[in-house]
N, CA, C and O atoms as CSV, one atom per row, in Angstrom:
chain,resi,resn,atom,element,x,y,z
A,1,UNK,N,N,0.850,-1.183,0.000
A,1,UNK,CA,C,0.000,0.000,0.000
A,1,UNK,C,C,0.889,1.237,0.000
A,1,UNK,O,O,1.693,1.656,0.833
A,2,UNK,N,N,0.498,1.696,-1.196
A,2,UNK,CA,C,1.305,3.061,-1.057
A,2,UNK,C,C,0.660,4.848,-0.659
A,2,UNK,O,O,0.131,5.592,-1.485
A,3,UNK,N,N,0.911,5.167,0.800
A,3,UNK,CA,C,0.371,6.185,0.985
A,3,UNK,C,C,0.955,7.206,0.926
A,3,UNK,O,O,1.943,7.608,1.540
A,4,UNK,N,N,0.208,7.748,0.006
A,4,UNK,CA,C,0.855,9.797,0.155
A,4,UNK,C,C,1.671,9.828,-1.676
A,4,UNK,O,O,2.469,10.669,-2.090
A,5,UNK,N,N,0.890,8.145,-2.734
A,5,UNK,CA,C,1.840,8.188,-3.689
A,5,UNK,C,C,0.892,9.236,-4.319
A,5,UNK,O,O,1.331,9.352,-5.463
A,6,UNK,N,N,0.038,9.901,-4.214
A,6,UNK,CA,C,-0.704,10.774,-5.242
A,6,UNK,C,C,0.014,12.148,-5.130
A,6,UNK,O,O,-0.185,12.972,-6.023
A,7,UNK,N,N,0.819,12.444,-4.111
A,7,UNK,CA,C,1.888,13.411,-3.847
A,7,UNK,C,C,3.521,13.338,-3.883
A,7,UNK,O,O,4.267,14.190,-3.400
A,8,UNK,N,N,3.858,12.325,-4.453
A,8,UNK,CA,C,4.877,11.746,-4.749
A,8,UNK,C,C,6.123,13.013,-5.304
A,8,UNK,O,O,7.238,13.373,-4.926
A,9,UNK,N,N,5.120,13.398,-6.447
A,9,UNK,CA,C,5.871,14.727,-6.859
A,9,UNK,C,C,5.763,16.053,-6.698
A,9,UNK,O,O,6.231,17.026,-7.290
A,10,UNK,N,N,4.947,15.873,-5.642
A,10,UNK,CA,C,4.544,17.817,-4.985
A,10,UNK,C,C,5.061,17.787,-3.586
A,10,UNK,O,O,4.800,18.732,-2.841
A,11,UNK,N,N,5.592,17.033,-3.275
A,11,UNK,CA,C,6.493,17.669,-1.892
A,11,UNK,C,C,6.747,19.161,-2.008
A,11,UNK,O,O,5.956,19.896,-1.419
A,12,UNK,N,N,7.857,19.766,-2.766
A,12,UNK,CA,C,7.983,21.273,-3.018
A,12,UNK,C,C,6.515,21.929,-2.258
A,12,UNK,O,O,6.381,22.486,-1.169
A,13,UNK,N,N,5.686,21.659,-3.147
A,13,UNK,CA,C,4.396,22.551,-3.603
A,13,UNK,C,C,4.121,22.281,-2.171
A,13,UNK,O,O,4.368,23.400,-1.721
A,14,UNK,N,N,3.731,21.463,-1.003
A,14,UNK,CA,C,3.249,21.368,-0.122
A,14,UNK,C,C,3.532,21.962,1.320
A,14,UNK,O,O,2.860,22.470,2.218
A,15,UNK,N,N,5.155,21.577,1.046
A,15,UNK,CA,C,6.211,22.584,1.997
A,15,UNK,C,C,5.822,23.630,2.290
A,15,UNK,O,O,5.627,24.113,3.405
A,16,UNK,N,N,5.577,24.377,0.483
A,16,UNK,CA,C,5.656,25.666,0.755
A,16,UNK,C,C,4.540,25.899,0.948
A,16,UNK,O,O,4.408,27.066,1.316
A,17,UNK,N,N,3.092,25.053,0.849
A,17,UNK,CA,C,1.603,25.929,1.285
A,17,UNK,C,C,1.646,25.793,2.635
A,17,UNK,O,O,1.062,26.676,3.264
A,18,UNK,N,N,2.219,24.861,3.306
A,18,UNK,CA,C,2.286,24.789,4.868
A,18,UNK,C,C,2.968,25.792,5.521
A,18,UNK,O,O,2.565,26.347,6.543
A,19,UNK,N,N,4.540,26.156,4.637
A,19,UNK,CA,C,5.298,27.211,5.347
A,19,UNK,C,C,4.358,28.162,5.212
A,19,UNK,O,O,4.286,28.691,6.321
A,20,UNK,N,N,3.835,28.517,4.710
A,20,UNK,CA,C,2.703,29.828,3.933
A,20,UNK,C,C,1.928,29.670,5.143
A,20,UNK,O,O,2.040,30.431,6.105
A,21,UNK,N,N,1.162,28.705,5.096
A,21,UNK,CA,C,0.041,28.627,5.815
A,21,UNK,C,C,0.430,29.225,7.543
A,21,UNK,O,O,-0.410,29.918,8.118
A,22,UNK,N,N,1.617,28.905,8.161
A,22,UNK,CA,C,1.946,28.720,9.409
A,22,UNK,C,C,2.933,30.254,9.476
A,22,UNK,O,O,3.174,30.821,10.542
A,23,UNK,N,N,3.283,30.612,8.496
A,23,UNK,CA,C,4.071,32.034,8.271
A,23,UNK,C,C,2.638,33.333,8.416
A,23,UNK,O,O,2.804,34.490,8.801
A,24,UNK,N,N,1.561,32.835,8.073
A,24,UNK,CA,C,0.572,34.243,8.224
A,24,UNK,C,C,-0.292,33.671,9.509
A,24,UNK,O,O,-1.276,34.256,9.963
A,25,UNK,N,N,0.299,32.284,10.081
A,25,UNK,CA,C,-0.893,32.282,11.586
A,25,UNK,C,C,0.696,33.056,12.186
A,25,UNK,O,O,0.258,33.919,12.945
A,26,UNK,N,N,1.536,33.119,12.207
A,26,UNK,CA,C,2.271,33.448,13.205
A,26,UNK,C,C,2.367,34.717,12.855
A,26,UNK,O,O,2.971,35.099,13.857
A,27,UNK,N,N,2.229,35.763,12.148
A,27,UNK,CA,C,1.612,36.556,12.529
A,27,UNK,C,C,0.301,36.751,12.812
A,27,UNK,O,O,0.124,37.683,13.595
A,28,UNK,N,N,-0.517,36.287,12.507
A,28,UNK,CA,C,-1.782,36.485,12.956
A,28,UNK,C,C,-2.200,36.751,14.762
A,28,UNK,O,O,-2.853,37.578,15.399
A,29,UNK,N,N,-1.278,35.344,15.110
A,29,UNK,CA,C,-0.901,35.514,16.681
A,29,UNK,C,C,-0.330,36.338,17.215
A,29,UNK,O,O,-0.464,36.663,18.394
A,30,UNK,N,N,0.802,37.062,15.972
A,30,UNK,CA,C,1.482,38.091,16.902
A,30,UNK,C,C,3.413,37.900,16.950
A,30,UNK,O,O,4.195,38.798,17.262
A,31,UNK,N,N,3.662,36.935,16.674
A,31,UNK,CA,C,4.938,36.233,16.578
A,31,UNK,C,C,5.907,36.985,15.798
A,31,UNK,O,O,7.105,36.957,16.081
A,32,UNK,N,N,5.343,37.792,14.629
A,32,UNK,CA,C,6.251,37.918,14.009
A,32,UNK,C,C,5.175,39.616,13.442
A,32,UNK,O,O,3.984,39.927,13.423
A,33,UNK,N,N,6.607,40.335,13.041
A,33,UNK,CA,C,5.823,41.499,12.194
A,33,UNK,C,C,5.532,41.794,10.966
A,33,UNK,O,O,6.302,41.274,10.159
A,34,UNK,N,N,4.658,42.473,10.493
A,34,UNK,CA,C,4.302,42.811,8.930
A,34,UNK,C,C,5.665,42.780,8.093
A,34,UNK,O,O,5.685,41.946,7.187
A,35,UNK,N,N,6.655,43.464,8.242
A,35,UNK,CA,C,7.822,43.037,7.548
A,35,UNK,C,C,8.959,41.571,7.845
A,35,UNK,O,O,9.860,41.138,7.125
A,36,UNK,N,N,8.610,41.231,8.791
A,36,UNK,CA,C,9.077,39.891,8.986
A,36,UNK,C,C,8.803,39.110,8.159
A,36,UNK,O,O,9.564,38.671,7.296
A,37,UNK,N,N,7.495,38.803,8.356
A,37,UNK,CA,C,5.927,37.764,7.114
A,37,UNK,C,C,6.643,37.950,6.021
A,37,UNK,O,O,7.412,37.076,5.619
A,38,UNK,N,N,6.446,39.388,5.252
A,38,UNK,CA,C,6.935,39.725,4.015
A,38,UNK,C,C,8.507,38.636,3.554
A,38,UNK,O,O,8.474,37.679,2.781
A,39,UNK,N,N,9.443,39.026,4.107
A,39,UNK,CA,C,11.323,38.524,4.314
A,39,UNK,C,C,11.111,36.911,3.970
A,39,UNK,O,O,11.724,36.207,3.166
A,40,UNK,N,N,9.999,36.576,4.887
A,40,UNK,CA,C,9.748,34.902,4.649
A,40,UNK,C,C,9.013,34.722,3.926
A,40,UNK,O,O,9.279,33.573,3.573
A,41,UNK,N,N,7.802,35.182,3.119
A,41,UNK,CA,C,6.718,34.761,2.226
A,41,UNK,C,C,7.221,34.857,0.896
A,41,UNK,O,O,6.794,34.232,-0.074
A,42,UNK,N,N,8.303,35.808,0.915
A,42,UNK,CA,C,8.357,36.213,-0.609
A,42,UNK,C,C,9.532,35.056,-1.002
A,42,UNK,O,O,9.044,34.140,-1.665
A,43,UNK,N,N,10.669,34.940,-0.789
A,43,UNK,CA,C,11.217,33.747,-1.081
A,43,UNK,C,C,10.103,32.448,-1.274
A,43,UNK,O,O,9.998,31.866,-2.354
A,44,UNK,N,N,9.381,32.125,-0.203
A,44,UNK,CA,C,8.862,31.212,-0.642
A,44,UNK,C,C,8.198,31.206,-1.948
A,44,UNK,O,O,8.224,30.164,-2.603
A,45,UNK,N,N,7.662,32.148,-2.360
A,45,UNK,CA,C,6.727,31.927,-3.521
A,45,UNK,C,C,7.802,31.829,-4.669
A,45,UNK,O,O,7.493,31.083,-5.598
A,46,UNK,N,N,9.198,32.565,-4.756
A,46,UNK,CA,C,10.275,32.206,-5.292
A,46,UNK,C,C,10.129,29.809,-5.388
A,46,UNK,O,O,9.868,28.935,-6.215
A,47,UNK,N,N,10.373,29.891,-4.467
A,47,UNK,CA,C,10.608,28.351,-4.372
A,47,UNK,C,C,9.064,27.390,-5.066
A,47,UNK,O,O,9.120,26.401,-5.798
A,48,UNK,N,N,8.140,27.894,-4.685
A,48,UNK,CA,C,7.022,27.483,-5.692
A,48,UNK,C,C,7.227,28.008,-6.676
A,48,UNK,O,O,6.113,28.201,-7.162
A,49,UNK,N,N,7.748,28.276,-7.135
A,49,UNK,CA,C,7.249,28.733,-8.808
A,49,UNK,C,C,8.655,28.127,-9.437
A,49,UNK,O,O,8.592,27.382,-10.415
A,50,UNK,N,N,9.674,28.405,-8.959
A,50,UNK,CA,C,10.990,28.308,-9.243
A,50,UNK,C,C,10.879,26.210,-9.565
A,50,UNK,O,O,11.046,25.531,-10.578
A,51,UNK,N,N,10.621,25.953,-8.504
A,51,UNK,CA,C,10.542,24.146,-8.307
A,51,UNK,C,C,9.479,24.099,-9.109
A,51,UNK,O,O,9.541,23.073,-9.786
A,52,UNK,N,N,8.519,24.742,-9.351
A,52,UNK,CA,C,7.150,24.349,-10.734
A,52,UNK,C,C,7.911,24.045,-11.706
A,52,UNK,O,O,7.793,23.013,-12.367
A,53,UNK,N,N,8.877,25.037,-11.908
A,53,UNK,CA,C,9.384,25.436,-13.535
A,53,UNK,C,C,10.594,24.529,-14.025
A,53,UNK,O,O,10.841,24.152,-15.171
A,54,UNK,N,N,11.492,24.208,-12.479
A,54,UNK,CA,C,12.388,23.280,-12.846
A,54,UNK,C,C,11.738,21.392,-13.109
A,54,UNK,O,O,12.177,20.475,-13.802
A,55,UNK,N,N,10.655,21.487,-12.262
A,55,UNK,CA,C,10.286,20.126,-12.382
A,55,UNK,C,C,9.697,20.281,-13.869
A,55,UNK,O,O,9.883,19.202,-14.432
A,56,UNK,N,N,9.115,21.112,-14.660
A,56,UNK,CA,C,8.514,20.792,-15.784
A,56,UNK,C,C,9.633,20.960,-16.914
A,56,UNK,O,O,9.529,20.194,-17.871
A,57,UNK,N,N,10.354,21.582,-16.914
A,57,UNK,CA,C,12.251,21.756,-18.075
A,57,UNK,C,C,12.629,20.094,-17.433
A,57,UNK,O,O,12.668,19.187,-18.263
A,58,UNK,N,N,12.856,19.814,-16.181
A,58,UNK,CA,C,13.580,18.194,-16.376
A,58,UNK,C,C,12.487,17.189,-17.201
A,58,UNK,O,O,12.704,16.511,-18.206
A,59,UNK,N,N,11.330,17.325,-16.476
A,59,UNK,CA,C,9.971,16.077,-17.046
A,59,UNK,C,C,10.562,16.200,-18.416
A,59,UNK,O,O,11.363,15.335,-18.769
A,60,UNK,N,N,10.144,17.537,-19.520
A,60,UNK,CA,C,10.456,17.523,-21.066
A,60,UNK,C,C,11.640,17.092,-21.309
A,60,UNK,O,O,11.931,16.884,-22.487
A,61,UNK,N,N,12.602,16.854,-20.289
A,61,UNK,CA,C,14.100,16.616,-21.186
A,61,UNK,C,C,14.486,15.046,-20.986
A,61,UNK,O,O,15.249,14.372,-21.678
A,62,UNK,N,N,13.682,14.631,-19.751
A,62,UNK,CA,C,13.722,13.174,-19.565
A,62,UNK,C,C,12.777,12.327,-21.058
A,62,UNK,O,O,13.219,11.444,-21.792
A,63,UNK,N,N,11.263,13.062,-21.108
A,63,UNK,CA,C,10.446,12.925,-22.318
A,63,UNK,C,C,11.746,12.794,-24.027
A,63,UNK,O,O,11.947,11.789,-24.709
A,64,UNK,N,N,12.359,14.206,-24.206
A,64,UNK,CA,C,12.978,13.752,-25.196
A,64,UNK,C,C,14.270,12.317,-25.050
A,64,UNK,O,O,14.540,11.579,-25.997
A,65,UNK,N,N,14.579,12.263,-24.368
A,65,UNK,CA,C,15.618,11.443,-23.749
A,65,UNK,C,C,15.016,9.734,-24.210
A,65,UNK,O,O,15.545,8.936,-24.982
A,66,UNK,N,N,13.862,9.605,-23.484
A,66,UNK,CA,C,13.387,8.143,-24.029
A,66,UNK,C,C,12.832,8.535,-25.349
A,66,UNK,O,O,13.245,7.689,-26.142
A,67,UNK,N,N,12.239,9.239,-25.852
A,67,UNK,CA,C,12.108,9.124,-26.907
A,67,UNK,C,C,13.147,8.978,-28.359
A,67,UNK,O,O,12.900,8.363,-29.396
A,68,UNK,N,N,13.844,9.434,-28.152
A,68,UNK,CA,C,15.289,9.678,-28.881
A,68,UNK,C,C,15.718,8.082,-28.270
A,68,UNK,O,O,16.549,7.701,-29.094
A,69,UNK,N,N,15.619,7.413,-27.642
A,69,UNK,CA,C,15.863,5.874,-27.011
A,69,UNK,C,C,15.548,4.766,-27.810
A,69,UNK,O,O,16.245,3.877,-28.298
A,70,UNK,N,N,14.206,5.041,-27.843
A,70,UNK,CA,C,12.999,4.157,-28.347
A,70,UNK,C,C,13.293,4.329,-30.442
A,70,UNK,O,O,12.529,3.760,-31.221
């Protein structure tokens, strides 16, 4: 039984909705300030988009790779 295989390849993506998610309760609570949030949120969305873009340039180059195989 394989659990958690429907996320196999979104680790990245999940990290970062959790860091997200737990970066605006801690301010929300108070933990941290309006420019703090900012310092940490914005990299992250760097890392989602950045890990979107690299996972889809490797997928196509692995794609030509077997194909050029076959």
């Amino acid at each position: 039984m394989n659990i958690g295989g429907c996320l196999k390849n979104k680790k990245t993506l999940v990290t970062s909705v959790v860091s997200f998610i737990s970066c605006i309760a801690m301010y929300l609570v108070g933990d941290v300030s309006l420019i703090d949030l900012l310092q940490i949120i914005i990299p992250l969305f760097g890392v989602i988009f950045l890990g979107r873009e690299l996972t889809d340039s490797l997928q196509t180059k692995i794609d030509e790779l077997n194909s050029k195989k076959k």
